[in-house]
N, C-alpha and C positions, 0 to 999 in steps of 0.2 A: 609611518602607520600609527592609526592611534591604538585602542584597546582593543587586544584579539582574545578572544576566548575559543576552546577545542569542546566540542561537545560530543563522549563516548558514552556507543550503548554496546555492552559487550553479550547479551542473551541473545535471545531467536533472532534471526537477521541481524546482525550487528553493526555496527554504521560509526561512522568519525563525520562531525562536522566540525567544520572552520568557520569562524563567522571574526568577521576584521570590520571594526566600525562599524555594526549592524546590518550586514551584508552578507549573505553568505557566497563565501570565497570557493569553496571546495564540499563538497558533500557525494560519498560516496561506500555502499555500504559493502563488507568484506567478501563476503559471494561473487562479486565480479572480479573479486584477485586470485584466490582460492579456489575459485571454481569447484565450488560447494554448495550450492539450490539451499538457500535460506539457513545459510550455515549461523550455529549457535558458540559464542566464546570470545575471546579476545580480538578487536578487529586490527591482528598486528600493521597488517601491510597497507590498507586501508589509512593509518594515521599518519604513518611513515607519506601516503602519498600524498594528503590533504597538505600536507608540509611542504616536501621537496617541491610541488605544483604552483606553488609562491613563494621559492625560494625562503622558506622559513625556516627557521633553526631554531629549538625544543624553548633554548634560551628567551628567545622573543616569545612566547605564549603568555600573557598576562593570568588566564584561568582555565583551569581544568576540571570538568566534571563530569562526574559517570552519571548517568538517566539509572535510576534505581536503587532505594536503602541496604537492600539484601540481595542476598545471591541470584539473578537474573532465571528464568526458565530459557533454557538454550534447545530444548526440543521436546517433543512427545514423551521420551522415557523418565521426561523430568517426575512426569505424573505416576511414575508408578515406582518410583523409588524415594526414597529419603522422606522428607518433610510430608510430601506432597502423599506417599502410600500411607505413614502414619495418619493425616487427614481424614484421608478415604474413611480407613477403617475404623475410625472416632464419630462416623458419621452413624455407623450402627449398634452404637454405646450409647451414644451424646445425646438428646433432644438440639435443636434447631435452636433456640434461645439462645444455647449456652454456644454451640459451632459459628453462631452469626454477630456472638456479641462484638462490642466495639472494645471492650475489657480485654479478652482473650485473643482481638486482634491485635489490640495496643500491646498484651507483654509479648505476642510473639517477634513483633516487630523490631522489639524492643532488647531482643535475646537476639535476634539474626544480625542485626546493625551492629552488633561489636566485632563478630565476625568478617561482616563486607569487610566492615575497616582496614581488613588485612590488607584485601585483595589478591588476596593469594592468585587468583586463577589467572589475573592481568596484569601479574609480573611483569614478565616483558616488556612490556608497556610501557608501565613504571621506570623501567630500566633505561629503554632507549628513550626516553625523554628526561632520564636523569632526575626523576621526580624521588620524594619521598611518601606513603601513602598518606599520611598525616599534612601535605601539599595538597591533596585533593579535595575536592569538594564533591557532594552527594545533594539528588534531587531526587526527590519520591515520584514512583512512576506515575501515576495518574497525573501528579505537578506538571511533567514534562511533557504528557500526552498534551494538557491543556494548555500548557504554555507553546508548542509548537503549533497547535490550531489557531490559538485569537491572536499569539501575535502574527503568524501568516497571515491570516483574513485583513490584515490592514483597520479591525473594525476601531484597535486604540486610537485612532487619530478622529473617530465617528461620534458625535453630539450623543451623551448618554449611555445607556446600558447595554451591555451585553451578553444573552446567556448561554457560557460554555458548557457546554455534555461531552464526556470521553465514557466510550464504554469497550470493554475487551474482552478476553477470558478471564486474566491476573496478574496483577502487578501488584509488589509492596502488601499483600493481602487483600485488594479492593479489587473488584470488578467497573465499578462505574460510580464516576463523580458528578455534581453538579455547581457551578464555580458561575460568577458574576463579575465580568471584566468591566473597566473603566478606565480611561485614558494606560496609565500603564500598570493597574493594579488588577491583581484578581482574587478574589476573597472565596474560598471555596462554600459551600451552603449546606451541601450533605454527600455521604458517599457512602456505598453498599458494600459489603466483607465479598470475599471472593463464593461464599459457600453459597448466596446467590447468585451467579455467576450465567448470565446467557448465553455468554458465548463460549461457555466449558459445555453448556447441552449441545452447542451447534459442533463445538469437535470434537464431541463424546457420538455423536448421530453422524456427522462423516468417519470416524472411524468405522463404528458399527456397519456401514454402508461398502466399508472392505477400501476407505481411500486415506488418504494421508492427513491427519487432523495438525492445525496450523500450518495447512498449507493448500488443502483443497478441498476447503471451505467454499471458494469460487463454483468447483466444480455443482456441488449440491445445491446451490442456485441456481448455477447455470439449466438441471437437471428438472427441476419442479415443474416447469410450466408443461412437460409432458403426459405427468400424471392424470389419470383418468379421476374423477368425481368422486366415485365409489372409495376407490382405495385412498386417496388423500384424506376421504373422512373418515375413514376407518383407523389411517394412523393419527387425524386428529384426538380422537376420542380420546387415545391412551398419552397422547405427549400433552395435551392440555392439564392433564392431573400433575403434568410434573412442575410446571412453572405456572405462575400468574402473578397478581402486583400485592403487593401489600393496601392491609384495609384503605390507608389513606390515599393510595395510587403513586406514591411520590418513589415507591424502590421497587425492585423486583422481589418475587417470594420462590425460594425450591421445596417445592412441595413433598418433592421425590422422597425426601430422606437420604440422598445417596448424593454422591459428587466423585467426581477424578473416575478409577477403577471400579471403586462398586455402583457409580452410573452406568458404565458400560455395561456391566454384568446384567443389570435391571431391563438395560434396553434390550440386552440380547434374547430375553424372555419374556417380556410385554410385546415388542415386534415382531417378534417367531414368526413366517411363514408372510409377512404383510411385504408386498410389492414394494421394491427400493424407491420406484418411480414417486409412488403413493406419499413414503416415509420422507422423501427430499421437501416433497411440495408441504406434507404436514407442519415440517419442521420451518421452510420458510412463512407460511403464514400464520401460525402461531409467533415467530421472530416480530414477521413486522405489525401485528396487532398489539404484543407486547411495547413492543420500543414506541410505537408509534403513539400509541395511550400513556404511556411514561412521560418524554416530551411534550407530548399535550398539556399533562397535566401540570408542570412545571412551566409552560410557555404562560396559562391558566392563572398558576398561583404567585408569579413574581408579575406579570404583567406586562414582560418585557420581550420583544416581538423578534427581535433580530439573536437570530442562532451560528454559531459555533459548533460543531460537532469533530471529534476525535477520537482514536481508536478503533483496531480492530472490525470491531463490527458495524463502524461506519463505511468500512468499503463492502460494501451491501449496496450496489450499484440499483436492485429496484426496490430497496426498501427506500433507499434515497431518493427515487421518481418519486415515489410515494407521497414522502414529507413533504418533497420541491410543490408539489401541489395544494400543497394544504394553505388553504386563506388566513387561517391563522397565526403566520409567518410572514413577518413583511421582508426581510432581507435572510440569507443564509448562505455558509463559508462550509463545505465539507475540504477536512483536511484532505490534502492529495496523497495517496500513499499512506495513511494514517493509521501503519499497522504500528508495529514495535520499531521500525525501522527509522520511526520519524520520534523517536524519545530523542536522539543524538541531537536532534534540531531543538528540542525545548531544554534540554542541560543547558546547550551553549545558549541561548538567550538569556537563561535563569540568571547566567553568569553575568553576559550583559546588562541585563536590570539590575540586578544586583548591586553593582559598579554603578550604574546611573542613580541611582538612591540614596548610595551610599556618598554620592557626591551633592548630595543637598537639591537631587531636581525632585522630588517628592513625587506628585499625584500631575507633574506636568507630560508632556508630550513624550511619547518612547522614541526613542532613538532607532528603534528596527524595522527594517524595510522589509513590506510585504514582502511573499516570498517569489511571486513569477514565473519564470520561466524556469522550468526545472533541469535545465541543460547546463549540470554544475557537474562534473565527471570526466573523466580522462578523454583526454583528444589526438585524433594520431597524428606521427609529425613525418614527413617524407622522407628522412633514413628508417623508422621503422617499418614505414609500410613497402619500400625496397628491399630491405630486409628479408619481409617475411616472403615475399614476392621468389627471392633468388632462392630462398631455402627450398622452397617446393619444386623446384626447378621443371621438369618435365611433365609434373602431372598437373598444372594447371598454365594456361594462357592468358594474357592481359595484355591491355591498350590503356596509354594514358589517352585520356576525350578532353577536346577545347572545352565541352557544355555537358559535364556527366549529367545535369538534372534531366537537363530536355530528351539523351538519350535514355536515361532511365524510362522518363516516359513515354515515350518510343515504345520500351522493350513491355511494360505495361501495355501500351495500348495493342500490343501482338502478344497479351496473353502470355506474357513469361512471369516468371515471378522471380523478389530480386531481394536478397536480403544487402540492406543500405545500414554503412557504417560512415558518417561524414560529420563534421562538426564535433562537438563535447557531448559524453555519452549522459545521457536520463539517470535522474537519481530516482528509486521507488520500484515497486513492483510494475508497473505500465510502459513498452517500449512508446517512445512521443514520436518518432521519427528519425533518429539517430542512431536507433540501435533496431531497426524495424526489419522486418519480412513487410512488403508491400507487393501488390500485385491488383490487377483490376478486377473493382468488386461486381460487374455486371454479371458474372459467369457463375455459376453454381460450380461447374467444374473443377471448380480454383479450389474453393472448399474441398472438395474429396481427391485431390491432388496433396495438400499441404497436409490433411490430415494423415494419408496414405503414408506419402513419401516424406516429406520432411518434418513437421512437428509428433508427429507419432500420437498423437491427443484424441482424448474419446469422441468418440461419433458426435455424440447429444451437444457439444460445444459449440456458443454462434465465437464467432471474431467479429472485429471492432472494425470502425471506419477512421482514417483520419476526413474532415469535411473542410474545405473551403471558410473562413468567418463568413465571408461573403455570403455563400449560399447558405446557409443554415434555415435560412426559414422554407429552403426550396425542398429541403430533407427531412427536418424535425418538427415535432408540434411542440412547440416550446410555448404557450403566450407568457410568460414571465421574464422571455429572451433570459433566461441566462446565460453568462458565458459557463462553458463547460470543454478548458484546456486539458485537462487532466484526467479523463476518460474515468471519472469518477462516481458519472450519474448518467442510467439509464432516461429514455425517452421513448414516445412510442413515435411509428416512421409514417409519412408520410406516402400516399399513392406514387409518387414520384420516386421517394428512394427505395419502395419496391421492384420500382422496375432496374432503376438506375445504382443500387447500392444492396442487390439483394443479395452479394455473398457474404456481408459485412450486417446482415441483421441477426437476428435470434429467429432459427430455424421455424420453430412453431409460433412464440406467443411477435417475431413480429419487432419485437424490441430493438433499440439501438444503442449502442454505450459509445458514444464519438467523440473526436478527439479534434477541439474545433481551431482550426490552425490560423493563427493569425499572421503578417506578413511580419509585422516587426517585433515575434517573435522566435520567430525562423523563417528568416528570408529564401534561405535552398531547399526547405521542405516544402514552402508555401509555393515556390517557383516553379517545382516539380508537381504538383499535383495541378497547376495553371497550366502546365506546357500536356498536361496527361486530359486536360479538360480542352484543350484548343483540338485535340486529336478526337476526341469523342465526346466531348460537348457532358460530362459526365463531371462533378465538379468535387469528388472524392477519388478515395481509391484503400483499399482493406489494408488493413495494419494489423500483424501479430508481431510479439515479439520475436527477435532474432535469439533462437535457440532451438535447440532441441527439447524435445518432452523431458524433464528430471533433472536438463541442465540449467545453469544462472544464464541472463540472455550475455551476450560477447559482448568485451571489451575492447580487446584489441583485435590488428590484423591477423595475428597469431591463432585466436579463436574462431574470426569469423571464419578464416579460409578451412580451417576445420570442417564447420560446420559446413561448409560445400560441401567437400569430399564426403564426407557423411551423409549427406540430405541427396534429396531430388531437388534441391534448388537449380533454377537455368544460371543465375548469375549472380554475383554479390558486387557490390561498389566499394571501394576504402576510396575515401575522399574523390580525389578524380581519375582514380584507374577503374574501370571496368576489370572483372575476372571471371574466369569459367574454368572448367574442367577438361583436359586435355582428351581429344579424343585417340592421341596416341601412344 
């Protein structure tokens, strides 16, 4: 092996990546060991695994770096205590000048980074890999956002410029950067303090809406397109006084005077009594008129056509249809999964270039390979799924199947629904297929089945399609044909996949978020959704993730079969045994 570098982010979602020769080996974030729903802190077992997975021992790691200068946000309460409540309350002392300066951001920076250094909180860490913390190396967040977007996009190997945008809630003090990639360099150009911060309105306004902020986010989008006309502009009115761009267009502006807890406080008495529906839809389309006039104007003033986009508030799946449409965009890369979870993938490349530069290749060609297929995650192997098999002894039944795909489809095309664990499980918030609840999307029924009985998940929520490559144009209005593997951007559906894919669209506005399977990228998923199209000529089939409402989706046998016995699921799959629930 040549040069391996381990790349950890130990805040919200925490994640360990492996990247060996510009590859990623193992990638895998701690929620799926832990079974902690976007758990925040050390990702112990997580790096332990990305190791043992390639028989690696701590010895052989060339570099090691954490994604972040300062102490990480690991949840909600971050904001109401410590750094983050001092903040707040400086916010109705302080003028905006002085809270947004780049001065005031630089010495906080500058005081918190002696502390990371300890790292106190990812001891262990430390420990089992026999490290010292003065061994480690440090990337600043927004660095690692944009470093895991442009080097995934493949664009370094692409003639000319590239323009990177990460934007989030907060990291390192910054909310959103703007960075110009070139073969393997990226120069950043400007970037905004967190006290501007878009996406601290958008989970200060899901909180306010009574839901989980950094983390159901999704939901309050999912929510908007219901709202009626009236009440959307009536929450307009009051949430447009809080943000808009600065004179020159090039950064966001908080008009509020308020951030973190005293935003919340603010919204809970300008919203008083306004329809939630109303507040959802306000807040997405002030979001994407904002961001979408931002990138403009920077696509505008550098010149330069081909986008990169990371962070957080790029998984904003119809603010993304959005951009995908705009003529003033010739090529564009949205990171997959591009929340915090994806800093561990740009730490370790950091370390990669690093190493490649520092060996005299300068401004030449990068050594890291697009990212792909995101089927980088643990795989089950047949003592454990016998195993779990024997431990449940009488409450559940199985059969090993010569063709578990084509009986999957079978059990699809007669309206069962199946949660499927086969293959290396999905790294990111999005099950691909590997870690999926699938079932056929013709049926409405299927919808208030899985919502009822198995995911537990609010009404207003569409689910997603995995589609055929083949057929895509038979389902989506794409003219740009994008590919879109990664269930990262919305589309509007086609007459066809009304009829044919209508429990897999967005209830009212119609929408699609698909997940477009190609063969030689998963040969058993693509061959199942062929064997479930030869049965009913139907060239999809609905995909949620395999979990419970609150829980991380399953890893092993161990969880999925859980999740049976728990759920109204008819059947789940582990590799090629069928399993069900006993009915004695």
């Amino acid at each position: 092996m040549g040069f391996i570098s381990l790349g950890i982010h130990d805040g919200h979602t925490s994640t360990a990546c492996l990247l060996v020769d510009g590859r990623i080996a193992a990638l895998a974030s701690e929620e799926r060991f832990n079974r902690i729903k976007s758990y925040g802190g050390p990702p112990v077992r997580a790096v332990e695994w990305v190791l043992e997975s390639n028989g690696l021992s701590p010895a052989e790691i060339d570099a090691i770096t954490f994604a972040g200068t300062i102490d990480p946000i690991k949840d909600i309460s971050a904001y109401t205590t410590g750094r983050h409540k001092m903040f707040s309350r400086m916010t109705r002392l302080l003028p905006p000048s002085i809270l947004a300066s780049d001065a005031l951001v630089g010495c906080y920076l500058d005081l918190k980074r002696k502390r990371r250094q300890k790292l106190s909180e990812s001891r262990e860490i430390l420990e089992s890999l026999g490290k010292a913390p003065e061994e480690i190396d440090f990337v600043e967040h927004h660095e690692a956002h944009a470093y895991a977007a442009y080097f995934s996009s493949g664009f370094q190997y692409a003639e000319g410029e590239t323009l990177v945008v990460t934007c989030d809630g907060s990291g390192d003090g910054v909310c959103t950067t703007v960075s110009i990639g070139k073969g393997n360099e990226l120069e950043r150009i400007s970037q905004t303090p967190s006290y501007h911060s878009l996406g601290i309105l958008y989970s200060r306004v899901t909180q306010f809406l009574g839901m989980k902020p950094l983390e159901h986010e999704y939901k309050v989008m999912g929510l908007a397109p219901y709202a009626p006309e009236k009440t959307k502009k009536q929450a307009y009115e009051i949430l447009s006084r809080y943000f808009g761009l600065s004179d020159d267009g090039l950064s966001f502006c908080n008009r509020s005077m308020t951030w973190g807890q005293s935003m919340l406080e603010k919204l809970q008495k300008d919203l008083f009594l306004i329809r939630f529906d109303g507040v959802a839809a306000a807040l997405q389309q002030l979001c994407e008129e904002l961001l979408m006039q931002f990138v403009l104007n920077w696509v505008a003033k550098t010149g330069i056509r081909r986008l990169v986009l990371g962070g957080g508030m790029f998984m904003n799946v119809k603010f993304n249809m959005l951009l995908l449409e705009r003529p003033e965009i010739d090529e564009i890369f949205f990171m997959p999964s591009g929340g915090d979870e994806s800093v561990a993938i740009g730490a370790a490349y950091h370390a990669m270039l690093e190493k490649h530069r520092n060996g005299g290749a300068g401004n030449g060609v990068s050594p890291i390979q697009p990212i792909g297929p995101l089927y980088l995650g643990h795989e089950l192997t047949e003592d454990e799924i016998r195993r779990a098999l024997v431990s449940y002894g009488s409450r559940i039944g199985f059969e090993k199947c010569e063709d578990i795909d084509r009986r999957t489809a079978g059990l699809l095309a007669g309206d069962r629904i199946v949660g499927r664990v086969r293959g290396r499980m999905e790294w990111g918030a999005r099950a691909l297929g590997n870690r999926s609840i699938v079932a056929s999307p013709r049926n409405l029924e299927t919808v208030r089945k899985i919502n009822a009985a198995i995911k537990m998940r609010d009404f207003w929520m569409p689910f997603a399609p995995s589609i055929l490559w083949e057929r895509r144009h038979d389902y989506l209005v794409n003219p740009r044909d994008f590919d879109a593997p990664y269930m990262i951007v919305a589309f509007d559906s086609t007459e066809l996949a009304r009829r044919e894919l209508a429990a897999g669209l967005h209830p009212f506005d119609l929408t699609c978020r698909p997940q477009l399977v190609r063969k030689d990228w998963n040969p058993s998923y693509h061959r199942m959704i062929r064997e479930f199209e030869k049965l009913t000529g139907i060239g999809g089939v609905l995909n949620t993730s395999f979990n419970l409402h609150g829980d991380p989706i399953v890893m092993n046998a161990e969880d999925a079969i859980s999740t049976l016995l728990n759920s109204g699921l008819d059947y789940i799959t582990l590799e090629d045994y069928l399993v069900w629930r006993s009915l004695s």
